[in-house]
Every structure is written in C-alpha cells, then in structure tokens.
N, C-alpha and C positions, 0 to 999 in steps of 0.2 A: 124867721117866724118864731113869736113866742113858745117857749115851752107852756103858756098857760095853755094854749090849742092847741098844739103836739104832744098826745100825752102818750104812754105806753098803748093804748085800745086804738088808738088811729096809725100808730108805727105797725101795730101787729096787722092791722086790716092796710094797710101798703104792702106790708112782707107776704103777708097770703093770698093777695091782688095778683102782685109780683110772681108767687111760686105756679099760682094759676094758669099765668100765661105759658110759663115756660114748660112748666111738665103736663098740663091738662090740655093744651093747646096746640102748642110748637112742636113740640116732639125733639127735640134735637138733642143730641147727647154724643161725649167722645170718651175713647177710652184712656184713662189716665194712668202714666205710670211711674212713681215716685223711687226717686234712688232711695236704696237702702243701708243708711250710715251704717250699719252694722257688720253689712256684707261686704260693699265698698273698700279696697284697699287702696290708701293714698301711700305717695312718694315720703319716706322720709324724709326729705331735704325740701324736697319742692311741694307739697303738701296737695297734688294733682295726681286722680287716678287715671292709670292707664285704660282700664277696665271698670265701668261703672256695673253693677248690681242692681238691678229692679224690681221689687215687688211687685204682686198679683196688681191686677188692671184695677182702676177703679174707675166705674160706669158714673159719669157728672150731668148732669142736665143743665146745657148751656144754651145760649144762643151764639151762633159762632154768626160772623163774619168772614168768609174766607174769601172777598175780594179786598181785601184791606191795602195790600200794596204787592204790585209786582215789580221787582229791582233785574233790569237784564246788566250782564258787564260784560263788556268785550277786553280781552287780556290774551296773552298770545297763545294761550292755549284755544283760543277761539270763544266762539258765545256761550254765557251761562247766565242761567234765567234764575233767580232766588224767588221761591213763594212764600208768601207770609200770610198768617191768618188769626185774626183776632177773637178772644174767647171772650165771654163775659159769664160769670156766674154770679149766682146770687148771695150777697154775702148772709145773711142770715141760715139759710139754706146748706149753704159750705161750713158754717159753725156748728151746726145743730148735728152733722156728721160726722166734723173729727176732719174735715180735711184740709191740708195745709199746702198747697201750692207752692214750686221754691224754684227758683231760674236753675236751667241744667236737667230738669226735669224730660221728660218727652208725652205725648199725646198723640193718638191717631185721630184721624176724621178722613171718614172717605176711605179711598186707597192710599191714604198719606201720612207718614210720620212728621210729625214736628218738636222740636226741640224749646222748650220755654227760655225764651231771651231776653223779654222784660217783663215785668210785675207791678202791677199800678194797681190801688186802690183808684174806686170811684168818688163820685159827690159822696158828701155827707147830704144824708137826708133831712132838709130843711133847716142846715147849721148845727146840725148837734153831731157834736164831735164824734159819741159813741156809735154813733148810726149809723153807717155806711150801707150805700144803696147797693156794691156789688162791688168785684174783682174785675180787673182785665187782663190775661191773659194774653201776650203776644207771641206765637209760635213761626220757629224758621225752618221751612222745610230741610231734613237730612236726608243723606244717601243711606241708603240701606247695610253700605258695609258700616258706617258710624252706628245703628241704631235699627234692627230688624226685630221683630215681634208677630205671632199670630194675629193678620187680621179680621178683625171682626165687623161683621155686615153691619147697615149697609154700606156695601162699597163701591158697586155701580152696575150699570145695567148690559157692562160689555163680561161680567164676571158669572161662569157656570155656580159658584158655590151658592148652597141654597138660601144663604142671610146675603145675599148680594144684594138682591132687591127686599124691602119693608112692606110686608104686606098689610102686618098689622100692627098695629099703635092702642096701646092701654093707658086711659089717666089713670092716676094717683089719689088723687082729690081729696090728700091727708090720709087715708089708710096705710098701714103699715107692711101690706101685701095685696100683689092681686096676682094675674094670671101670668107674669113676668117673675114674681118671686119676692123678697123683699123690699120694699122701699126705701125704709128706712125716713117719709117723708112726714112732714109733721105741721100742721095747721094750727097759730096759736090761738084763736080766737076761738077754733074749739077746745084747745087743750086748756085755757083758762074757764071754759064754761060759759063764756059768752054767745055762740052760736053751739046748736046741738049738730052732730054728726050725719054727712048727708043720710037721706031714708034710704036710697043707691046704691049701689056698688059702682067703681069707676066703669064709662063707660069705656068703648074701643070702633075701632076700626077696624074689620076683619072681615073674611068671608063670610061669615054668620051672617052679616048684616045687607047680602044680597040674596036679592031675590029674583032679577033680571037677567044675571048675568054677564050684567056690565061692567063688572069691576068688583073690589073690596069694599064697604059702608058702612054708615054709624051701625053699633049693634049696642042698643040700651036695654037688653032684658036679660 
C-alpha cells in the first residue's frame, strides 16, 4: 500500500484499534521476567550461566495462544509431554514501555512457567518496513526445579488463593492509571490531539456492577 494513504494518523488509529482490543477488551495479560545481565554470572570459558538472575515481573497485555502445539516423546525414561504456548504483543505498545523481549527469558500464564525459545517479529504493517504489527513470543513449558517464581492469579479454578480466580477486569482506554494502578498505557491519536480524551474513566467488570446476584458485570459509573 502506498505511503501516500498510510500516513502516521491512519498507523496511529490501527495501533490504538489494536491496544483497544487487547487491553480494553481481552483482558489477557502474563507475568514477564527478564534476566538480569548485571546480576547474571556466566562461565568464563563457556560464557553460560549456571544460575540465571531475574528482575521484578513485568505485567504485559497480550493475547496468548496457549494451544499452539503440544509435542509428547516417548524415550526410555517413559512419556513426556512438552507444552508450548504462543504470545503475541503489540509492538508499538511494547515500545512506548521500554520492553524488550530476549530468548532465555521466562513468563507465567495460568499455573505455568515458560521459558522464551523463539522470537519472531510480525507483518509489517502494509509494507512499511518501520511498522510492525506486533511480536510473537514462543514459550516451552519448564519444570519448576529449572525456573520457580511467585504465582500470580489468575491461575485456576481448582487453586484456594484469593487472585486464583478474576473477578474483576479494568480498561485502560489510554489513562495512565486506574483502580489496578499504573498503566503506563498511551493512545496516540490523543496524545497528538487529534481525538480528545474519553469524558469516562475506564470502565470494569466487577461486583459493583451486579445487582442480581448472578455473577460479576459491566460497572460504568
């Protein structure tokens, strides 16, 4: 597609389409956690740590895929089942935060550790080189003695702790805080001045917004 009708005002209104889905919509989010070169002590010869180092989690708004592939092998120690599960972030979104993805990495989702094993950018968005639509993220389930961490809910519905189950869900919808804490999310069509900033605060899903009885609901006031 020409860049004469992809111009920066129709890339910003995809990227803010885009963050719309995923964080005002989806909801889906994993905990990410990035070796720490600095902590990290490698082999002098072999230039491979024994012991990797991790920095504080960082909460991503993704869309995960986690039927992506299931690989079983049978080898004479008997059957073993490998889970894999495919991330996708949003590259613009991931810029505008500072974070940088790197294989060797690990991630939770669910009650599951993963380990990042491949690293793929997405399409360019309509040919243009600088543009990418998003990251993929391919994670390989580890054992807990490789790679153990505090989990954080939701993790499932067979788990007493009290974030096991999500009862409630808050958009973003470009504010830079809401009832979850910072965002840190950023909508550029407002931040250029092209659209003005919702009249709203983000909405949620929560107790508030039953009145029945029947569950958790939209709560827009």
């Amino acid at each position: 597609m020409a860049r004469l009708f992809i111009t920066q005002r129709e890339l910003n209104f995809i990227s803010d389409i885009t963050k719309e889905v995923i964080k005002d919509v989806i909801g889906q989010k994993i905990y990410y956690y990035p070796i720490s070169e600095t902590k990290t002590k490698t082999h002098n010869v072999y230039h491979e740590a024994l012991k990797k180092v991790f920095d504080n989690p960082i909460v991503i708004d993704v869309i995960v895929n986690n039927e992506f592939q299931l690989d079983t092998k049978i080898d004479k120690f008997g059957v073993d089942t490998v889970f894999k599960s495919e991330v996708f972030i949003q590259h613009r979104d991931m810029v505008d935060k500072g974070i940088s993805p790197a294989i060797g990495d690990y991630y939770t989702f669910s009650d599951v550790y993963y380990e990042v094993t491949e690293y793929r950018y997405m399409r360019n968005i309509y040919g243009q080189a600088e543009n990418i639509d998003g990251v993929a993220l391919v994670g390989t389930r580890v054992r807990e003695s490789q790679f153990k961490a505090i989990l954080q809910g939701p993790t499932g519905l067979e788990y007493s702790d009290k974030d096991a189950i999500q009862h409630t869900f808050v958009q973003q919808r470009g504010f830079s805080e809401n009832l979850d804490g910072p965002t840190a999310d950023q909508r550029d069509l407002v931040k250029n001045g092209v659209l003005d900033p919702p009249l709203s605060g983000p909405r949620e899903i929560s107790e508030r917004g039953d009145e029945t009885g029947a569950g958790h609901s939209f709560y827009d006031e």
